[in-house]
BADRENLO-799982 format. One record per residue: x, y, z of N, C-alpha, C, O in turn; residue in one letter; residue number from 1. Coordinates in steps of 0.2 Angstrom, whole numbers. Atoms other than C-alpha are relative to their C-alpha. Layout:
! residues N
X,Y,Z,X,Y,Z,X,Y,Z,X,Y,Z,a,NUM
...
END
This chain:
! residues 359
5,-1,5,-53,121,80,1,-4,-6,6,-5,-10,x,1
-1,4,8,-57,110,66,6,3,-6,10,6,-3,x,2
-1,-5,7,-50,117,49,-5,-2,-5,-2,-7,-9,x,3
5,0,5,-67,117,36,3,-4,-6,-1,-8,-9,x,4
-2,1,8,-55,114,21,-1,-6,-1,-1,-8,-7,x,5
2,6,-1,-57,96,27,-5,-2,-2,-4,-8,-2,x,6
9,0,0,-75,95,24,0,1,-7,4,5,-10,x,7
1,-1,8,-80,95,6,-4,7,1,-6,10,6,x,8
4,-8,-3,-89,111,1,-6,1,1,-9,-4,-1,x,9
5,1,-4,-104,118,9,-4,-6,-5,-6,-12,-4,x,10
5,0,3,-115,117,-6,-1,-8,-3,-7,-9,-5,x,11
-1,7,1,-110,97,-10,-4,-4,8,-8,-8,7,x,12
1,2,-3,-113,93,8,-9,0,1,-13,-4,2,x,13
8,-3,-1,-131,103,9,-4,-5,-5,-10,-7,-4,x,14
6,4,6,-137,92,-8,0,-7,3,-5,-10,2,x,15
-1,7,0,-129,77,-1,-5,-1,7,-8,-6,7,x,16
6,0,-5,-141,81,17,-7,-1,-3,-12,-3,-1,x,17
8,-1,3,-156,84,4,-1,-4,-3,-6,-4,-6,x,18
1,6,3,-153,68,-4,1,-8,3,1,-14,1,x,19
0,7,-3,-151,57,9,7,-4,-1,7,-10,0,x,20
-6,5,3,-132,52,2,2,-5,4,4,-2,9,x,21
-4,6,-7,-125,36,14,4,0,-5,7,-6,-4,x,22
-9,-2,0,-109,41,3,4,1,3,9,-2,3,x,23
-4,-4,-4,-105,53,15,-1,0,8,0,4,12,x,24
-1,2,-5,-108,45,28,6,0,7,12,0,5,x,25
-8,-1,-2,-94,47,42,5,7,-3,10,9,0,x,26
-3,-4,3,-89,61,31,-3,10,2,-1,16,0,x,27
3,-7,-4,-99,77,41,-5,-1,4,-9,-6,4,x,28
9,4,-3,-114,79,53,-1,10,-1,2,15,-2,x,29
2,-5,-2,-125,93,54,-5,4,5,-10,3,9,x,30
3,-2,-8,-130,105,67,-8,6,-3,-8,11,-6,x,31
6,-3,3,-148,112,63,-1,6,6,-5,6,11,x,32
3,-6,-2,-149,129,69,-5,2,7,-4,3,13,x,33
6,-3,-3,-167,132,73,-2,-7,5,-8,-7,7,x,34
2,5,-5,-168,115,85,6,-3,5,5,-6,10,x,35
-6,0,-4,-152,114,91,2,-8,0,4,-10,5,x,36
-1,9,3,-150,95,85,7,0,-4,9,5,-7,x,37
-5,2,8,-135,88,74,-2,-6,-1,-5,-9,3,x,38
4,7,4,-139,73,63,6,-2,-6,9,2,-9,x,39
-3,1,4,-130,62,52,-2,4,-8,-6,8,-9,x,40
5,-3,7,-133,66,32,-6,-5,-1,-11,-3,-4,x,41
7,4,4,-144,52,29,-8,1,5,-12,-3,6,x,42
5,2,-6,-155,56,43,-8,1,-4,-9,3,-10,x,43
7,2,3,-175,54,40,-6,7,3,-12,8,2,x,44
4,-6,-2,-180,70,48,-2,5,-4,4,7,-5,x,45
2,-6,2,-189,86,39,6,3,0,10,5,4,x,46
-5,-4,4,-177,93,28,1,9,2,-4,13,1,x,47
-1,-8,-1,-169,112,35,0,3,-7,0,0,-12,x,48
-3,-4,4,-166,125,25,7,2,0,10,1,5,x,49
-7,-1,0,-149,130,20,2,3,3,7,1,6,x,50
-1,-5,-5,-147,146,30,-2,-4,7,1,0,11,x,51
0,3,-5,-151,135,44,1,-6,2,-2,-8,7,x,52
-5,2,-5,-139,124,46,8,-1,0,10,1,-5,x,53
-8,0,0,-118,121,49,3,-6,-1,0,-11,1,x,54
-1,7,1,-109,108,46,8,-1,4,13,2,4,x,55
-5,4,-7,-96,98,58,4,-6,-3,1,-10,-6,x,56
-4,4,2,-80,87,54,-3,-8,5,-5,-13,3,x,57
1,6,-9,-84,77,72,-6,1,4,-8,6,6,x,58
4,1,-6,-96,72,84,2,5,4,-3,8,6,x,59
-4,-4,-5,-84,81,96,-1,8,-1,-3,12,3,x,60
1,-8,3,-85,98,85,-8,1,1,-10,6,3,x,61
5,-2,-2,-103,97,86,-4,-2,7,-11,-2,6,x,62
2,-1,-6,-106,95,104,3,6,2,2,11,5,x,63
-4,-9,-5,-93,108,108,-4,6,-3,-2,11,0,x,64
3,-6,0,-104,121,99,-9,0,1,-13,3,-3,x,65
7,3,0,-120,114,108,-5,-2,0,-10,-3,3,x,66
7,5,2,-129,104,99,0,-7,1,5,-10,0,x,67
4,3,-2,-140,90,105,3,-6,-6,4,-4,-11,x,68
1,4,8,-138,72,94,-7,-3,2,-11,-5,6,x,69
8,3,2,-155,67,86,1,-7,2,5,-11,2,x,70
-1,5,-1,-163,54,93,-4,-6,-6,-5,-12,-5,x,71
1,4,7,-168,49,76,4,-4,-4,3,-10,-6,x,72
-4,3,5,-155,45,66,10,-1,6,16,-4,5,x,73
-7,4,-3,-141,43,82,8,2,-2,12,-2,-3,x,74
-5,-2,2,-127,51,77,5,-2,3,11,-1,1,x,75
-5,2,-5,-118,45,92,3,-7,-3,9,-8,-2,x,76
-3,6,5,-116,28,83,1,0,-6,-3,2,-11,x,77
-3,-2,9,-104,26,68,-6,-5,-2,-8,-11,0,x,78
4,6,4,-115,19,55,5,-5,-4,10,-4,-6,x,79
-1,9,3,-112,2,48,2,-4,5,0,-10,5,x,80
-1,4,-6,-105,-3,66,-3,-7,0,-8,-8,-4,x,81
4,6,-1,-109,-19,71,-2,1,6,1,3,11,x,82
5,-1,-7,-124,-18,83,3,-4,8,6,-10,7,x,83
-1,4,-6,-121,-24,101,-3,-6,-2,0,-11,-2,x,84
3,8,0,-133,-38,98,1,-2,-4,-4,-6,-5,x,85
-2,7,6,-125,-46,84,5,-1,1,7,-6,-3,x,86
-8,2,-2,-106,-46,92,0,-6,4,5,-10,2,x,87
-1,6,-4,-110,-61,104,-2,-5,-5,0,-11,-3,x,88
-1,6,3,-115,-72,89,5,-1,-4,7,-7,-6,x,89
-5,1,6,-101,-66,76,4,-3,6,7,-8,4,x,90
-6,3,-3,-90,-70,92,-1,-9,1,3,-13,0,x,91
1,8,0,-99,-86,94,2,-5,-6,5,-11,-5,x,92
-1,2,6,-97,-91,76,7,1,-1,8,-3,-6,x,93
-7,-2,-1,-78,-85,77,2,-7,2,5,-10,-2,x,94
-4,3,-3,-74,-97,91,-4,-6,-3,-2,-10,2,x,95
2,5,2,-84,-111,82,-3,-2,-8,-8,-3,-11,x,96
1,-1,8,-82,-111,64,-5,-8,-3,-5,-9,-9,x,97
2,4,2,-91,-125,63,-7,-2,0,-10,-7,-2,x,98
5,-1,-4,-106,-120,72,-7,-3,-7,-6,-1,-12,x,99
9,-2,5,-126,-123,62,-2,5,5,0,6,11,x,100
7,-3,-3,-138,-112,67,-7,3,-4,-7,7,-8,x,101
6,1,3,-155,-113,62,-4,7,4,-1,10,9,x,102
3,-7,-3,-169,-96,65,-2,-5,9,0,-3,15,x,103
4,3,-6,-177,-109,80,7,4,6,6,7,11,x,104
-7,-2,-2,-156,-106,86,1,6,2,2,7,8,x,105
2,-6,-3,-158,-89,85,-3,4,5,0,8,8,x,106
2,1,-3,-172,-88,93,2,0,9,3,4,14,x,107
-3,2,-7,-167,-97,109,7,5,3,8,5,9,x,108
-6,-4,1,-152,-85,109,-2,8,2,1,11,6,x,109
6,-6,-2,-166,-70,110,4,4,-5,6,9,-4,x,110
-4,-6,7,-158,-63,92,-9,-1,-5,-11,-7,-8,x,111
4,0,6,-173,-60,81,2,-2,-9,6,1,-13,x,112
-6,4,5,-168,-72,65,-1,5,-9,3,4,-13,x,113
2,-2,7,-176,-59,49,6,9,2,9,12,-2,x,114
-2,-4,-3,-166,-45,61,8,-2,-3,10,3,-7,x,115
-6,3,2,-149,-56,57,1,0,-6,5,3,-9,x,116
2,3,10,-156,-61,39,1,8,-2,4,8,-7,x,117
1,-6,3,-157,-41,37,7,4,-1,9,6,-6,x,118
-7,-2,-1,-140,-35,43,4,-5,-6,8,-2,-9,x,119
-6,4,4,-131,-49,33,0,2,-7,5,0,-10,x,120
2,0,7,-138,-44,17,1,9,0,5,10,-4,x,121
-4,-4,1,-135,-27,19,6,4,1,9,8,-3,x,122
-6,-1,0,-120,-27,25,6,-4,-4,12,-2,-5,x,123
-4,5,2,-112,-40,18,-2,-2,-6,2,-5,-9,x,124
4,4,7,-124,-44,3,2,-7,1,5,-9,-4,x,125
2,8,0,-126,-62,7,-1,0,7,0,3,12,x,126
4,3,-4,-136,-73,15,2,-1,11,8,-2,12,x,127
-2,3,-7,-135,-78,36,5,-7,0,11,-9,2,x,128
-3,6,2,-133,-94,30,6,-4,-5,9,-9,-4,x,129
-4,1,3,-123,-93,17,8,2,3,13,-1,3,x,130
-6,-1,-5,-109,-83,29,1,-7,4,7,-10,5,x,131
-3,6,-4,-111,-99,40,3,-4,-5,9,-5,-3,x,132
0,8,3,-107,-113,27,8,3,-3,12,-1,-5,x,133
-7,-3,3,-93,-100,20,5,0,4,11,0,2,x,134
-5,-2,-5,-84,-97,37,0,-8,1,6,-10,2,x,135
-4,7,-1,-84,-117,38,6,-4,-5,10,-8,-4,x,136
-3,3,5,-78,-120,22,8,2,3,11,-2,6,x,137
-5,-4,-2,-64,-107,25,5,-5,5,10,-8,4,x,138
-2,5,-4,-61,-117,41,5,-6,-1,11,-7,1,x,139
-2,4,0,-60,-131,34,8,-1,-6,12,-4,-5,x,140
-6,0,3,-48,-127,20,8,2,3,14,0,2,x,141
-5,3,-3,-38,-120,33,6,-6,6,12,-6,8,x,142
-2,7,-2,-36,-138,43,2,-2,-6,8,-3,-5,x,143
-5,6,6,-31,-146,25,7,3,-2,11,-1,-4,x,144
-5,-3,5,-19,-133,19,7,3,5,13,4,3,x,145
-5,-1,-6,-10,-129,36,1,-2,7,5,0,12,x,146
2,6,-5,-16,-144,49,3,-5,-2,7,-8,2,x,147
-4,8,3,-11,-157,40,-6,-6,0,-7,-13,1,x,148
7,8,-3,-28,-166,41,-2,-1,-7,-2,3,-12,x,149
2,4,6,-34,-177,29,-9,4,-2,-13,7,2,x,150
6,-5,4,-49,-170,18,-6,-4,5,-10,0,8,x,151
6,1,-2,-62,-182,26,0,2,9,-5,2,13,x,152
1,-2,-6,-56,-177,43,0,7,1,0,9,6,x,153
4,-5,2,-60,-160,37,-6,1,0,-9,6,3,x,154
6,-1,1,-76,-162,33,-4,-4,7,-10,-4,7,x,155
4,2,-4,-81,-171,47,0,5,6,-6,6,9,x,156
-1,-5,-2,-74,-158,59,-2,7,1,-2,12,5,x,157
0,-6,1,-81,-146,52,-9,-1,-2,-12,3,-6,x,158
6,2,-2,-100,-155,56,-3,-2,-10,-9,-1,-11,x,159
3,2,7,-103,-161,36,0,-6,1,5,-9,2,x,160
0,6,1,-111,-177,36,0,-5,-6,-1,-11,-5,x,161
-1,4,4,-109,-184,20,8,3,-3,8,9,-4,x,162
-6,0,3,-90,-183,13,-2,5,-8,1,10,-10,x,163
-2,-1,6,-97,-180,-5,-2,7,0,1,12,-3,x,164
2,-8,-2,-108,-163,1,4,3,4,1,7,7,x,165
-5,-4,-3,-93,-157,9,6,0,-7,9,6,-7,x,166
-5,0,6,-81,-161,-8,-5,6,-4,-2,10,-7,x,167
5,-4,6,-97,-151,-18,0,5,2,4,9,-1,x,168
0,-4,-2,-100,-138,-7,7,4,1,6,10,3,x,169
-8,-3,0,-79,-134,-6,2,2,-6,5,8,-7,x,170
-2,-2,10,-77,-133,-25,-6,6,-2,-4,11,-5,x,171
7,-6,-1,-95,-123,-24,4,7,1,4,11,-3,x,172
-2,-3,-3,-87,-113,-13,7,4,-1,7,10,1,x,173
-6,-5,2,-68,-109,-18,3,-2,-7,9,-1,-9,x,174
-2,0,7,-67,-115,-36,4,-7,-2,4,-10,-7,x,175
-4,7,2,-55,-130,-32,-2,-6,5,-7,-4,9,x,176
3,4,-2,-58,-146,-25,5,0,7,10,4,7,x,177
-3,1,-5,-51,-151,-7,7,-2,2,11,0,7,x,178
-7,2,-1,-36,-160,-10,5,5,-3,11,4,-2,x,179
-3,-3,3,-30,-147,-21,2,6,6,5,11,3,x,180
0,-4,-3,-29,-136,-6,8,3,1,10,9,2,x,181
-7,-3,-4,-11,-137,-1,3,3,-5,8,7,-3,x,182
-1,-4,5,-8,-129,-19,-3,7,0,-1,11,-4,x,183
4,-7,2,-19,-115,-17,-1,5,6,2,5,11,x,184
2,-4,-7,-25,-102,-8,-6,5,-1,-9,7,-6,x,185
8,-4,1,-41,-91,-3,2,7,1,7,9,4,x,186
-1,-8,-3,-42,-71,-3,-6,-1,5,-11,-3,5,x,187
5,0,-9,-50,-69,14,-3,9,-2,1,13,-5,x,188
5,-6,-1,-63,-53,13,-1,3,6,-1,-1,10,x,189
4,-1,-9,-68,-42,29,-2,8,-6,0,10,-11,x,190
4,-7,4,-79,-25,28,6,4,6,8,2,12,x,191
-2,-4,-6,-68,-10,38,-3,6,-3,-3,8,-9,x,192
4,-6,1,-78,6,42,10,4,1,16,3,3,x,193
-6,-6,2,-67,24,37,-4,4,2,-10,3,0,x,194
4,-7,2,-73,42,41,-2,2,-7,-6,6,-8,x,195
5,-1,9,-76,41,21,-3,-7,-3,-3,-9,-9,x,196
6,3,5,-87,28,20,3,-9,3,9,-10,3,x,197
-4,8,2,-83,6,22,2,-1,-7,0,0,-13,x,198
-5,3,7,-71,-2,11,1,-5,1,0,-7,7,x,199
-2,7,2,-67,-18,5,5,-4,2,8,-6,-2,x,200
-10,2,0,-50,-25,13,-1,-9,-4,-7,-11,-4,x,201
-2,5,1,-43,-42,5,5,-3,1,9,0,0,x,202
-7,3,-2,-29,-54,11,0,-6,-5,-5,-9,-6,x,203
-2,5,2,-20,-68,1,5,1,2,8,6,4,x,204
-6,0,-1,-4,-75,6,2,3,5,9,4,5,x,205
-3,-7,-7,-2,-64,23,2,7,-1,6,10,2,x,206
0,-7,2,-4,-50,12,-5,4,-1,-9,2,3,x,207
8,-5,0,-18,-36,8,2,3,-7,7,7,-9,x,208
1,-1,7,-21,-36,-11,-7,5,-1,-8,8,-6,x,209
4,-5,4,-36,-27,-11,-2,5,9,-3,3,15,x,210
3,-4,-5,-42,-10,-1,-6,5,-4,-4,11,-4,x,211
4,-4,5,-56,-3,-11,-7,3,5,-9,0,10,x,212
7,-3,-1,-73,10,-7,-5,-5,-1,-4,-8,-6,x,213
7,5,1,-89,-2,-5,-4,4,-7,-8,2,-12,x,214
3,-2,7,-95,10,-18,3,3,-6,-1,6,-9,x,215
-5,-2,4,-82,14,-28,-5,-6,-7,-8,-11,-6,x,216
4,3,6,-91,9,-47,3,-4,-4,0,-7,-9,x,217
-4,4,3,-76,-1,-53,1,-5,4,5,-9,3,x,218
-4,3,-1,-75,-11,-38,-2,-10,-1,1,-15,0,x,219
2,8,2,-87,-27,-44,8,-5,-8,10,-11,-10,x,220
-6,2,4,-71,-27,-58,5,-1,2,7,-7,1,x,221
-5,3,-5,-57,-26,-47,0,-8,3,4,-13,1,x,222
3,7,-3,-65,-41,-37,0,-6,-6,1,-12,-5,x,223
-1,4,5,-64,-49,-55,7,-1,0,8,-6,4,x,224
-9,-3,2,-45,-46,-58,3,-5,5,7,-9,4,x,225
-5,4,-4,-40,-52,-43,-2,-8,1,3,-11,4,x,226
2,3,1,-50,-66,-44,5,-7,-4,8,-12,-2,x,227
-6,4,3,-41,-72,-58,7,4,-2,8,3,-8,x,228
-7,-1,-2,-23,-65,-55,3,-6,5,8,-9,5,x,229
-3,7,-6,-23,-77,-38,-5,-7,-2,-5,-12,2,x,230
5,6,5,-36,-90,-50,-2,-3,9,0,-9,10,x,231
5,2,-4,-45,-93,-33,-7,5,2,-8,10,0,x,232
6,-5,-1,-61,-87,-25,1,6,7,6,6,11,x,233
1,-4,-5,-66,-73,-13,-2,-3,7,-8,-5,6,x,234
4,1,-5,-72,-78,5,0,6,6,5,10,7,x,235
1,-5,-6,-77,-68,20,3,-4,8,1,-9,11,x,236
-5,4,-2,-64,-72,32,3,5,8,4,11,7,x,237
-5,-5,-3,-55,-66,49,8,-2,-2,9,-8,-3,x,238
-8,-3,1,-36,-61,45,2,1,6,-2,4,9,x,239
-8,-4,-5,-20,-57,58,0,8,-5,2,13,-2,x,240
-1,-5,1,-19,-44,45,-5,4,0,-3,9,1,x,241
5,-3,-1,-35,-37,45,-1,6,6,-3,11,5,x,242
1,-4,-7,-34,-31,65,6,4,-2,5,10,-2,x,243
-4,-5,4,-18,-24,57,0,5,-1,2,10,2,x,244
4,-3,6,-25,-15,43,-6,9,4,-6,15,3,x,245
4,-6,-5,-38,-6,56,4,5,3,4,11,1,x,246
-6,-5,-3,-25,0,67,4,6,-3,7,11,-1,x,247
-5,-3,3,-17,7,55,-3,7,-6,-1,13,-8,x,248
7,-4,2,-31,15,46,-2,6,3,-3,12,1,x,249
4,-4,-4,-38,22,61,5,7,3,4,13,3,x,250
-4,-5,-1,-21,30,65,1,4,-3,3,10,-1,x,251
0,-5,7,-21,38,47,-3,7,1,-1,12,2,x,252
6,-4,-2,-37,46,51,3,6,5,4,12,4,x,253
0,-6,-2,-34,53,65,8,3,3,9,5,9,x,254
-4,-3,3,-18,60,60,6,-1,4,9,4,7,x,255
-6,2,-6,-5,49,70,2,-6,-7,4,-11,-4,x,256
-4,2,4,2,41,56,1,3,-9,-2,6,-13,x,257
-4,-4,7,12,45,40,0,-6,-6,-2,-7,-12,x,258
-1,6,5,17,28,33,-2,-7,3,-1,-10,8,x,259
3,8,-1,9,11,33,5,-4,0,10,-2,-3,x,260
-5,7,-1,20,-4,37,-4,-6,0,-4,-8,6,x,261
6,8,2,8,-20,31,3,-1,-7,5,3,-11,x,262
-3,2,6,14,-32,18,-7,1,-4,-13,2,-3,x,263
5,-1,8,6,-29,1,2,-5,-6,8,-7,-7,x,264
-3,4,7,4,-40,-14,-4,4,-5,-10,5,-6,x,265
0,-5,7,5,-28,-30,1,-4,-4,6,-7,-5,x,266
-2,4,6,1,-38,-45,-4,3,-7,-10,3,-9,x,267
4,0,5,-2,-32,-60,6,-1,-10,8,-7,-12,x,268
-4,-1,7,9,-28,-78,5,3,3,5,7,8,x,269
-4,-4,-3,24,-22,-77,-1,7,1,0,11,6,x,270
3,-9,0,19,-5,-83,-4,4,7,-3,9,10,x,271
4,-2,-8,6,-4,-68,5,-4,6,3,-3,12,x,272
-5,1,-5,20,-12,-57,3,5,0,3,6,6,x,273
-3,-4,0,31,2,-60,-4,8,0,-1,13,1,x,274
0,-6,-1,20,15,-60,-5,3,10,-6,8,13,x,275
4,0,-7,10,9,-42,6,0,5,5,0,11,x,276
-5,0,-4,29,8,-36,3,8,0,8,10,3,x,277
0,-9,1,31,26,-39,-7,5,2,-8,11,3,x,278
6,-4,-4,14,31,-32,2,-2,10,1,2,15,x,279
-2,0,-6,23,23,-15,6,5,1,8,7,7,x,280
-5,-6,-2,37,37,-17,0,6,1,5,10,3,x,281
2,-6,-2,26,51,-14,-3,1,5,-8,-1,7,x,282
1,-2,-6,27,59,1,-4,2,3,-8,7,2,x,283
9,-3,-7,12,61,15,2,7,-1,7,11,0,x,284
3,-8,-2,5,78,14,1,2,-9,-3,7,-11,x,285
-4,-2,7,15,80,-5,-8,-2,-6,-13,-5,-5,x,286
4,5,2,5,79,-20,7,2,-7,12,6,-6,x,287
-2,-1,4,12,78,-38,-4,1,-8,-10,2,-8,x,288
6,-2,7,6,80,-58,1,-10,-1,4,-15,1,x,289
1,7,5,1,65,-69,7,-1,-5,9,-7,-6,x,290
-5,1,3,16,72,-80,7,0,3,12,-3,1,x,291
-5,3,-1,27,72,-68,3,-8,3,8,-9,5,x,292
1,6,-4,24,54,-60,2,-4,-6,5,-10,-5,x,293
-1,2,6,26,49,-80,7,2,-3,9,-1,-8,x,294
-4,-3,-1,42,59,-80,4,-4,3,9,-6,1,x,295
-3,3,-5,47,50,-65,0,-8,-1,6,-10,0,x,296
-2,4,4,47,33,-72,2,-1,-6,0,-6,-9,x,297
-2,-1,6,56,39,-87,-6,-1,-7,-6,-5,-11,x,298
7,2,5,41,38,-98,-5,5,-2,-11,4,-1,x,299
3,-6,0,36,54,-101,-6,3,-5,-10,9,-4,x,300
4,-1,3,24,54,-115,-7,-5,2,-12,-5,-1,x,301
5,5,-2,14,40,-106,-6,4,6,-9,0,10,x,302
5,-4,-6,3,55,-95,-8,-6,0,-11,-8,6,x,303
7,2,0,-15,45,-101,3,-6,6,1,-6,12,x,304
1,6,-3,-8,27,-97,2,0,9,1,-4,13,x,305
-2,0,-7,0,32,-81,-7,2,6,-8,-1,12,x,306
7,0,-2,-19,39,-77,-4,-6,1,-8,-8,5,x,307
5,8,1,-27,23,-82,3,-5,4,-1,-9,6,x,308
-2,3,-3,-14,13,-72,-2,2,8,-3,-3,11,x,309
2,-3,-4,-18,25,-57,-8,-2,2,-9,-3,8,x,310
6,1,1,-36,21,-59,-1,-8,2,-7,-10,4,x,311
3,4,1,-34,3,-59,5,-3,8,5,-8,10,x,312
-2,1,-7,-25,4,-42,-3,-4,6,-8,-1,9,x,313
8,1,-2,-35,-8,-32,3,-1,9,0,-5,13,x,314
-1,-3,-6,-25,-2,-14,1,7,1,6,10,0,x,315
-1,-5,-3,-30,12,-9,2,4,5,0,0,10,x,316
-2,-3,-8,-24,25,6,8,1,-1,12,6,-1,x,317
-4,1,-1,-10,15,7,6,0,-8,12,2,-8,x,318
-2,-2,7,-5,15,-12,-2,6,-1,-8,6,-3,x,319
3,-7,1,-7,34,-12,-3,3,-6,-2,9,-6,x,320
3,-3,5,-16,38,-29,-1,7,2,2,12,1,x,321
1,-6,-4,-25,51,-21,4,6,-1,1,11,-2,x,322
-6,-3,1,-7,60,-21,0,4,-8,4,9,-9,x,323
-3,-6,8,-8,66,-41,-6,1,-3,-11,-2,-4,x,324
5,-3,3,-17,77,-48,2,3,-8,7,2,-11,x,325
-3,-2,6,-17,87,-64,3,5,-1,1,10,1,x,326
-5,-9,3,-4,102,-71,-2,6,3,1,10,5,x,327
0,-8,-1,-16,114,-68,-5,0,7,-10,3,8,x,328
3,2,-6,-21,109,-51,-4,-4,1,-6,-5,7,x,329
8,0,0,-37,103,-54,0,-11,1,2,-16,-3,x,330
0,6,-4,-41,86,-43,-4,-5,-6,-10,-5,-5,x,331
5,5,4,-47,72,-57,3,-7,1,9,-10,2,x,332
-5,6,1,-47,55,-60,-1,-6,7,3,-11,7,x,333
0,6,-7,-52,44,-41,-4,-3,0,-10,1,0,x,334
6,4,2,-63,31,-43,-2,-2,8,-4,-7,9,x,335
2,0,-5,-67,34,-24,-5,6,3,-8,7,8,x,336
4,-8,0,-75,52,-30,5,3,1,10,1,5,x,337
-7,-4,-1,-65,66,-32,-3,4,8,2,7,11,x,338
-2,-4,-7,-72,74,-14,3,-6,4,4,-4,10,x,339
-3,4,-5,-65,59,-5,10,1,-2,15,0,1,x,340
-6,-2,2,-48,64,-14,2,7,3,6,9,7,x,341
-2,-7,-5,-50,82,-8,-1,0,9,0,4,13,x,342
-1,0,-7,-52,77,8,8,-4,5,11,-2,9,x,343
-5,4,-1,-38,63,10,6,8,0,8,10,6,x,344
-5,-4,3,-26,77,2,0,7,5,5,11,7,x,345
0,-8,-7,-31,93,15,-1,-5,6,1,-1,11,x,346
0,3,-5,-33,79,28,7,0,2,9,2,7,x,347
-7,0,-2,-13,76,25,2,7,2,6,7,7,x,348
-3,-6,3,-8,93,21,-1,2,10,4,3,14,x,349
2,-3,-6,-18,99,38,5,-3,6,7,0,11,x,350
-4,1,-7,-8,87,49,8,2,-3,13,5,0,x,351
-10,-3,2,10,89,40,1,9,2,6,12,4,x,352
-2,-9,-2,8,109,42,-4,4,5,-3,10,7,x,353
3,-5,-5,-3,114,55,-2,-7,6,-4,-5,12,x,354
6,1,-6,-10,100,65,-7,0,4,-8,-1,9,x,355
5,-5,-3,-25,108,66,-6,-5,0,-11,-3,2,x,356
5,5,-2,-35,90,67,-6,-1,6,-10,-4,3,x,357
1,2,-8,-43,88,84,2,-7,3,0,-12,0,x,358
-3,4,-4,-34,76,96,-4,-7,0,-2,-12,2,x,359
END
């Protein structure tokens, strides 16, 4: 059996079902009494009343106590997934980063092109197009910077017919000019779905600098920061650490791992270098104070700054923030929402002392 304590409380979930939240998405389903249905929160169906209905960790928990999934809102597919029918072109565009494709393209394909146009913008906030011209740049910077190929056999490679709209459109695109490549480097972007929601991953370097909530309200700031800490631009990108990253995530969840092993690049102040390397010494399932983590790097009156250092965390899961709370128990302070904080925190707690997850 589940354990409830995982689930945020009824009366958050109940508002977040009458509000349509896609917050909490992945974060409960609910099972409607009087039709014997369960349904995502954001489903589009006539709102129950509260005495009528329960609420479920898993898919799995609400089929095992009977209930049907809506054929409304689908709850058997994770929302944000990538649809069946948009996997055979991201794979085609993978294996051909250099590909065009035009709506006519599409088309012929049997992909409806405002269908693609719509997915990309919601999911991704940009353009179809814009992802194509971006996964070639990406490409192409890396033939210059780890190929050994000369810029103009970059750009041709990489199906740009004029040399100078391949120099503009690269500077456009990551800030510096082509030849400067072998000095630089890109943070690669991907989206990875969480039972709390999609988050942001980041890689520079064959490391993972950023892991932030997609709605998390600091993270257009973050994305600034890191910006200019590695003075180059963002792109949307496949990584080796990324499949990593999933893996390792997905084990988190469901409660087959303890500690992450992925390189991380932490850059900030020493201040916040030191206090995000003491947020790595606190123990899965463990939580601590604000005063004692200020305590713990000798710095004992620094309780705020060690808060605002904590805040400006920009890996989370894996850099445990989550982990400190305040003196007098009371969960503040996660720029992820404090119920995705009490869930992380009884998430641990339940597999380090009981287990009680489902398999």
């Amino acid at each position: 059996m589940i354990d409830q304590n995982i689930l945020p409380d009824t009366s958050t979930m109940y508002r977040a079902l009458m509000e349509r939240d896609s917050t909490f998405e992945g974060t409960f389903f609910v099972g409607v009494k009087t039709t014997g249905i369960f349904c995502r929160p954001t489903c589009r169906a006539k709102k129950p009343k509260e005495e009528n209905v329960e609420f479920f960790h898993s898919v799995k928990e609400a089929l095992s106590y009977g209930y049907r999934p809506c054929k409304l809102c689908n709850p058997l597919e994770y929302k944000g997934e990538m649809p069946g029918w948009l996997k055979p072109l991201l794979d085609e565009i993978a294996n051909n980063n250099s590909i065009k494709l035009k709506d006519s393209d599409l088309i012929k394909r049997g992909i409806n092109p405002f269908r693609v146009r719509r997915w990309f913008k919601e999911n991704l906030n940009m353009t179809f197009q814009s992802y194509l011209r971006t996964s070639r740049i990406n490409n192409a910077f890396g033939r210059i910077k780890f190929g050994d190929e000369k810029v103009v056999e970059a750009a041709f490679s990489t199906e740009y017919e004029s040399l100078s709209g391949f120099n503009s459109t690269f500077k456009k695109t990551t800030g510096f000019t082509p030849l400067e490549s072998k000095q630089k480097s890109l943070i690669q972007i991907t989206r990875i779905l969480t039972p709390l929601g999609p988050m942001l991953a980041g890689a520079v370097n064959n490391k993972i600098c950023l892991l932030e909530f997609i709605d998390r309200r600091m993270l257009e700031t973050q994305l600034k920061r890191i910006k200019k800490i590695f003075n180059t631009e963002l792109v949307p990108g496949n990584n080796s650490l990324f499949v990593k990253l999933n893996k390792q995530l997905e084990e988190y969840f469901n409660g087959k791992r303890k500690n992450f092993s992925i390189p991380l690049s932490i850059e900030g102040t020493p201040f916040q270098m030191k206090v995000w390397n003491e947020l790595l010494k606190i123990p899965y399932g463990k939580t601590v104070s604000y005063k004692t983590q200020a305590i713990n790097i000798d710095n004992p009156k620094a309780v705020r700054a060690v808060g605002k250092a904590n805040g400006d965390n920009r890996i989370s899961i894996i850099i445990p923030c989550h982990r400190v709370i305040g003196s007098n128990g009371d969960l503040v302070n996660y720029g992820g929402g404090i119920w995705r904080k009490q869930y992380l925190i009884n998430l641990e707690k339940c597999n380090l002392n009981q287990n009680c997850l489902d398999e």
